[in-house]
Each structure stands twice: as structure tokens, then as C-alpha cells.
N, C-alpha and C positions, 0 to 999 in steps of 0.2 A: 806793374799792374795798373789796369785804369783806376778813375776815382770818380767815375760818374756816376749819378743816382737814375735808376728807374723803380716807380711804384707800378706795381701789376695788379689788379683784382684778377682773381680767376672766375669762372662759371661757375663756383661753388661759393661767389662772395666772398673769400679769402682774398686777402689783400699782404703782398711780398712787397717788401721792400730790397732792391739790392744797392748797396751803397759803391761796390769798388767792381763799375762796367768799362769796360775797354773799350776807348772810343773806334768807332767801325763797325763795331756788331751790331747785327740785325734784332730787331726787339723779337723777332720770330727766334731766332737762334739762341738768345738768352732766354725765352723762357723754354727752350729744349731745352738746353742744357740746366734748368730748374725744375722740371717736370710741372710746370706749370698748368693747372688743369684747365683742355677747351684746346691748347694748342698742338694741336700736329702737324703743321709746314710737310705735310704728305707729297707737294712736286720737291721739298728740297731748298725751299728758298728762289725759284723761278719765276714767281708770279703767274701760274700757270695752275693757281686752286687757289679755293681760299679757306683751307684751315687755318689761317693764322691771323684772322678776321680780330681787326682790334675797335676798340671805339676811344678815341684820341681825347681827352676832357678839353673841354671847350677852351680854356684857359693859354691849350699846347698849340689847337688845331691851325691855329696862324703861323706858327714856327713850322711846323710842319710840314703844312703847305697840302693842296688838294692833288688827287691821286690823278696819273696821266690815264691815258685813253685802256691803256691796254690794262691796267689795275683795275680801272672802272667798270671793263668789262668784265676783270672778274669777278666783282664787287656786287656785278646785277645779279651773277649767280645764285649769291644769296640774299636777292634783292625783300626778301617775304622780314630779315634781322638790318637790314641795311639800316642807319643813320644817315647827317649830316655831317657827320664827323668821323664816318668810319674810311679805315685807311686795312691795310693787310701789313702787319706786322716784319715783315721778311722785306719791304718795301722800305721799312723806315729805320735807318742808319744812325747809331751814338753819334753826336758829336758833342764838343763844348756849347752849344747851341739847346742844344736838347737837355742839359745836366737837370735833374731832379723832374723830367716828361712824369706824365699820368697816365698809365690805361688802363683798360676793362675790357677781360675779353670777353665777345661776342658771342650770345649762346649760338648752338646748332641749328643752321638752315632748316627747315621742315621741306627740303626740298629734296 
């Protein structure tokens, strides 16, 4: 089993902590498999939508690192919730690097 930490807030301000993540997985794929509310990863994990729209705490967003062209673009999609700090979930991968990340997901685009 992994032993990495992610905190999630959900769109309902509920805030998960999961303590033992497998490094690899997708912060989008863990909170599927959490029913974490706000997240549906609707392409799959493709970056090909942005259900799985996170906002990265400032603290992370340097580990992290800024989203390439083609996440961007999908990012402007719902450019009406976008941050400085926003990343799409299914994009950003455990690693030992990451152990104990912050995020908050993203309310729904009005778009």
C-alpha cells in the first residue's frame, strides 16, 4: 500500500484527508475512487475536460509546477472559476514529492 498524504476539500467545504495514497495516482482518480464531491474526470483522466478542476494551495503550487499548453487550454474552459493556482486534477500525479499536497476543488464553471 502507499503512505502518502492527500487533503481534499470538496464543493461542499468538506475537507478528506487520505493518509495511505499510492504513489502514481492521479489526484483526479483518487478522489473517484472517494466520491469526492465536484469531481467527475468525465474524459477519463485525458485532459480532454475539466471536471476535475482543482485549486492547488499556494504552499503546493511550486512542487507542482504550472500546467502545459494543452491543460491550459483546458483550464480557459472554465476560465469564468480559473485561479492562479489552478491545475486539473487527472494532470497531477503522487509522488514522494507531493506527500501531504492541499487541494480544493473547483466549483462548477457557469459556463
Amino acid at each position: 500500500m502507499g503512505n502518502l498524504k492527500v487533503t481534499m476539500t470538496d464543493v461542499n467545504a468538506e475537507t478528506q484527508t487520505f493518509d495511505d495514497v499510492e504513489e502514481g495516482i492521479s489526484l483526479m482518480e483518487l478522489a473517484k475512487q472517494h466520491g469526492v464531491a465536484g469531481i467527475m474526470g468525465d474524459c477519463g483522466g485525458g485532459c480532454a475536460c475539466a471536471t476535475c478542476h482543482v485549486y492547488v494551495s499556494k504552499d503546493w503550487f511550486e512542487k507542482v509546477g504550472e500546467p502545459d499548453e494543452i491543460e491550459f487550454a483546458m483550464l480557459d474552459m472554465v476560465a469564468d472559476v480559473m485561479q492562479d493556482n489552478s491545475r486539473l486534477g487527472c494532470q497531477i500525479k503522487m509522488s514522494p514529492e507531493l506527500d501531504g499536497i492541499d487541494v480544493t476543488v473547483a466549483p462548477a464553471s457557469s459556463y
